[in-house]
SEVEXDREN-624782 format. One record per residue (C-alpha): x, z, y. Coordinates in steps of 0.25 Angstrom, whole numbers, plus 2048, in hexadecimal, padded with zeros to 3 digits. Example, Ala and Ser with C-alpha at 12.3 -4.5 7.8 and 13.67 -1.06 7.14 Angstrom:
u/w/v
831/81F/7EE
837/81D/7FC
//
This chain:
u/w/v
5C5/C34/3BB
5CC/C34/3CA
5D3/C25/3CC
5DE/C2B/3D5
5DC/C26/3E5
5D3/C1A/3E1
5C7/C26/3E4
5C1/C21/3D8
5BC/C27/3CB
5BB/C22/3BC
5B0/C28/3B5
5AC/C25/3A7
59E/C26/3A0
595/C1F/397
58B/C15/39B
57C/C16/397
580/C0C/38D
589/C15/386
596/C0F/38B
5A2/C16/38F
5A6/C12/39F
5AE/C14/3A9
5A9/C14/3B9
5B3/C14/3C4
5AD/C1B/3D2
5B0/C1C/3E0
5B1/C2A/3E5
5AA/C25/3F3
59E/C20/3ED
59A/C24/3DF
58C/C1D/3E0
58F/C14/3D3
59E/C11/3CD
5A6/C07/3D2
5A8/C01/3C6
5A4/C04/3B5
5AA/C00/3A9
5A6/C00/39C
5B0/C06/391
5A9/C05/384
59E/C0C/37C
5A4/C1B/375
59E/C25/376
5AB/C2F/37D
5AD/C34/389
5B8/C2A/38F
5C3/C32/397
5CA/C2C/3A2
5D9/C2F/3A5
5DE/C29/3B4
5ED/C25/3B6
5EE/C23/3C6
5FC/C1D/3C5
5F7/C13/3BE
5E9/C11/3C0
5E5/C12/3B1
5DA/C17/3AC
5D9/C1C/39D
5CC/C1E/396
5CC/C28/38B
5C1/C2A/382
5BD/C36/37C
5BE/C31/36C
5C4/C24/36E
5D1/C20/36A
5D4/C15/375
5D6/C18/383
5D4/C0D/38C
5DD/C09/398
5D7/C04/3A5
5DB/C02/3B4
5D6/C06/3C1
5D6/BFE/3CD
5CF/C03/3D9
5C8/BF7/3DC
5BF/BEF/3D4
5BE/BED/3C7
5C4/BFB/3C7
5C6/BFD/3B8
5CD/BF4/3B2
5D1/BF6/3A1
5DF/BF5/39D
5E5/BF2/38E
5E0/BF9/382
5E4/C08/385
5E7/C10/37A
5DF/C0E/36D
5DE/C17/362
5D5/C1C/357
5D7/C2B/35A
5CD/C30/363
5D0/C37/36F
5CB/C46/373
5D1/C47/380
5DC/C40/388
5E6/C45/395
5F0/C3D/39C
5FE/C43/39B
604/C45/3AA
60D/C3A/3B0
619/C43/3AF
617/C43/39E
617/C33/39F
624/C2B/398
628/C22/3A5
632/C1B/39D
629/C16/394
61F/C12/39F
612/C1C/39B
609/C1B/3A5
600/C28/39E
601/C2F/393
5F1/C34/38C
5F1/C3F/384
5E6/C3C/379
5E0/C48/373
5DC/C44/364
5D5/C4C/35A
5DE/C48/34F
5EB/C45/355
5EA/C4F/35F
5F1/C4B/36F
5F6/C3D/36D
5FE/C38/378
5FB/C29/37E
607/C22/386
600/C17/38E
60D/C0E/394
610/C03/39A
619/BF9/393
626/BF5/39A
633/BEE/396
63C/BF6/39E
63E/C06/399
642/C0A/3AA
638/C10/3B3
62E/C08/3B7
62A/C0B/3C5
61C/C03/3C6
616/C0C/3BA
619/C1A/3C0
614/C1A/3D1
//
């Protein structure tokens, strides 16, 4: 996964140990990851979505339910994990992120995930963020 003009790259893997993680590269010197973390220990592929207005990272699992929210910062620690995500007990197939254009500003949606499902089919996710005020907020949306 391109992290925008940072000219670094997420990729995800398992460890020899079996668990699930995340390393973060340099494009100008890909000798050894600039920084790994571990997720957990399931056994699907995990696949990262990358929202570059907001430097969000959303790590989607293939047959997990929960998507896990985490922040990039291009300087060290790197990766740094957010609130709980989206948690359900539906696994997932697939995922997309609807385009910007097919967000709700009003309500303050930073992305919109389309979960593919076997039994509910294409569920849509709203992830926001909470506000008082119902006007346009001009910090959310460069």
């Amino acid at each position: 996964c391109y992290l925008g003009q940072s000219g670094k790259v997420l990729t995800t893997g398992h460890s020899r140990a079996t668990g699930r993680e995340v390393k973060i590269w340099d494009l100008k010197s890909l000798d050894k990851p600039l920084h790994v973390e571990k997720i957990d220990t399931a056994a699907g592929a995990l696949m990262p979505m990358y929202d570059a207005d907001t430097d969000v990272i959303y790590l989607c699992g293939k047959g997990d339910g929960n998507i896990r929210t985490c922040e990039f910062e291009d300087k060290a620690p790197y990766f740094h994990k957010l609130n709980d995500g989206f948690r359900s007990t539906v696994p997932l197939k697939g995922v997309c992120m609807v385009p910007k254009r097919g967000l709700d500003i009003m309500q303050c949606e930073t992305v919109r995930l389309l979960k593919v499902t076997n039994e509910q089919g294409v569920q849509p996710l709203s992830f926001t963020v909470p506000r008082k005020s119902d006007a346009f907020q001009p910090d959310i949306y460069p």
